[in-house]
C-alpha positions in Angstrom: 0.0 0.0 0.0 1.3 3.3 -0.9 -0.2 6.6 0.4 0.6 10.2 -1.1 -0.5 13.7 -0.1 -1.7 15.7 -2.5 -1.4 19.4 -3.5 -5.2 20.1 -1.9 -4.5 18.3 1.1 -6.5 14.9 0.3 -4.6 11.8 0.7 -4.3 9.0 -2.0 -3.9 5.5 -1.4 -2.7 2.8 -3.9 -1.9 -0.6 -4.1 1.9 -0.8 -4.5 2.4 -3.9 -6.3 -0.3 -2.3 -9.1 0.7 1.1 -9.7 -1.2 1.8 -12.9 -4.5 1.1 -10.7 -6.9 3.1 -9.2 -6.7 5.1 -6.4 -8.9 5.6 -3.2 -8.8 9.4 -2.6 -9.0 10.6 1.1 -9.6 13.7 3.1 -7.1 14.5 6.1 -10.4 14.2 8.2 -10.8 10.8 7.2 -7.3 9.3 7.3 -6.8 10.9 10.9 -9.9 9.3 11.8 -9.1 6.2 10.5 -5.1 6.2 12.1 -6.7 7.5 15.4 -9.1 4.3 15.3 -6.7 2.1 14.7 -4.5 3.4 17.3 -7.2 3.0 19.6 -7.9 -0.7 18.7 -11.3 -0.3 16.8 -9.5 -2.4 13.5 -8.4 -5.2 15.8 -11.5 -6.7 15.1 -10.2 -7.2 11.2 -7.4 -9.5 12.8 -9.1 -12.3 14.3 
């Protein structure tokens, strides 16, 4: 997975090992939400 900032301050995430693929495009809202979670445990879930 590959992640880059953009020039608007949206974030863009990729699958590395396809690079000519498409791209999920982010706000900084979102990602910090979604780091925060996972910092906080609400992904564990996804491991079991």
């Amino acid at each position: 997975m590959e992640a880059k900032p953009l020039d608007d301050g949206r974030v863009a995430l990729r699958q590395s090992t396809d690079p000519d693929g498409p791209a999920l495009i982010y706000t900084r809202g979102e990602i910090a939400a979604f780091i925060i979670g996972a910092k906080s445990g609400d992904a564990d879930f996804l491991l079991s």
